[in-house]
N, C-alpha and C positions, 0 to 999 in steps of 0.2 A: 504494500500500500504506500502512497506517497506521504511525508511529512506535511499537516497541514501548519500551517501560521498564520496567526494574528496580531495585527498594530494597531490599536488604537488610535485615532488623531486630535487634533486639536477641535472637533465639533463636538463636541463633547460624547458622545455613543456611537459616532461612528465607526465601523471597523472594517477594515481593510482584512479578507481573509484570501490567502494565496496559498496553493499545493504544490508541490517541490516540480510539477507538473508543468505549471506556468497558469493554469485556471486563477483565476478571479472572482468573489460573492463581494458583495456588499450588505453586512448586517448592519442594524441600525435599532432602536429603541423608538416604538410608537410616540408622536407628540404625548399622548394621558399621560407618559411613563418619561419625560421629559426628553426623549430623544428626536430628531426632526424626521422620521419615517424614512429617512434617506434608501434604506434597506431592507432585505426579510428581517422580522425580527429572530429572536434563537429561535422560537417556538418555532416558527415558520418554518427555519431552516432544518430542525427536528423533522416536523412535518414531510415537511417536501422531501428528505432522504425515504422515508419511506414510501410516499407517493412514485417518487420517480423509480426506488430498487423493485419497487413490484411492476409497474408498466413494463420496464425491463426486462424483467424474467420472464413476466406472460410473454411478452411478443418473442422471446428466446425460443420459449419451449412450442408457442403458435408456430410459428417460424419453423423448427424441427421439423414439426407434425403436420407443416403445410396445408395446417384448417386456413377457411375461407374466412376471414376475418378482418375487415375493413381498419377500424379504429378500435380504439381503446380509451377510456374517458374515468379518471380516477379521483375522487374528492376525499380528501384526507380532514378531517376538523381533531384540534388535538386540545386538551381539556385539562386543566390541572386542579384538584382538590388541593390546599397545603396544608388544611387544618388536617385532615382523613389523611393524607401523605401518598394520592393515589392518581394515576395517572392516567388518563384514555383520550385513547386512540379512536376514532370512527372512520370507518374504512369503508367507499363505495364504488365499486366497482362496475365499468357499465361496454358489455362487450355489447359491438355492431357489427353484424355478421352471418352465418350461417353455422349456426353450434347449437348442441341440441342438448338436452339435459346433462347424461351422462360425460359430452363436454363440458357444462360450467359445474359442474360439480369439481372435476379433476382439475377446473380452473382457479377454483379458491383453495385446490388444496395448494395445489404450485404458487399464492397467491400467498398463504400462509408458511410458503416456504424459503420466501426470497431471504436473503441474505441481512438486508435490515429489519426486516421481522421477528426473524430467529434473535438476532441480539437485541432485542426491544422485548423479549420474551422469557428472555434468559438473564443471569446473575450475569451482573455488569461489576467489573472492578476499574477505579480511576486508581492511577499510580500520580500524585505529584510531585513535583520538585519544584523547590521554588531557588532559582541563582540569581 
């Protein structure tokens, strides 16, 4: 995986995030949250990792299986309790195309299987350091 990095700048919340790759994000803090919306906020960015890792992988394994399958249309909303300490995810999923049950069934399992799912799923450990 590439080295992601972050610099914050002189706008007060804005941040510059680059991957050892050369990609470019821009996060930012919603105005309510005193930041000028300049960017996704984290949540967003949370979000959209899982949005985009499963659009991904459906069209991967579509793509394999050379079903007839037009588009792919994925709404992520992501929800945080912090008094409960609990987090969700809603996940919608909207294929257009020619799939028949037994496909969208094996489609939300692959759906549940993407790669940022499983770690959104599973025991997460942060290592930090601070220099």
């Amino acid at each position: 995986m590439n080295t992601i990095a972050a610099k914050i700048d002189t706008r007060l919340y804005r941040t510059e995030i680059t991957s050892s790759s050369g990609n470019v994000v821009i996060a930012d803090e919603p105005q309510e949250m005193g930041g000028k919306n300049l960017g996704f906020s984290p949540s967003e960015l949370l979000a959209s990792s899982l949005a985009s890792c499963t659009l991904i992988t459906l069209r991967m394994y579509i793509n394999r299986k050379q079903w007839n399958v037009e588009e792919i249309n994925i709404k992520v909303d992501f929800e945080r309790d912090s008094e409960q300490n609990v987090s969700l995810f809603t996940r919608k999923i909207e294929i257009v195309g020619e799939v028949d049950e037994k496909q969208r069934q094996r489609l939300e399992t692959i759906a549940n299987s993407c790669p940022i799912h499983k770690t959104l799923t599973h025991s997460i450990e942060i290592k930090t350091t601070l220099f």
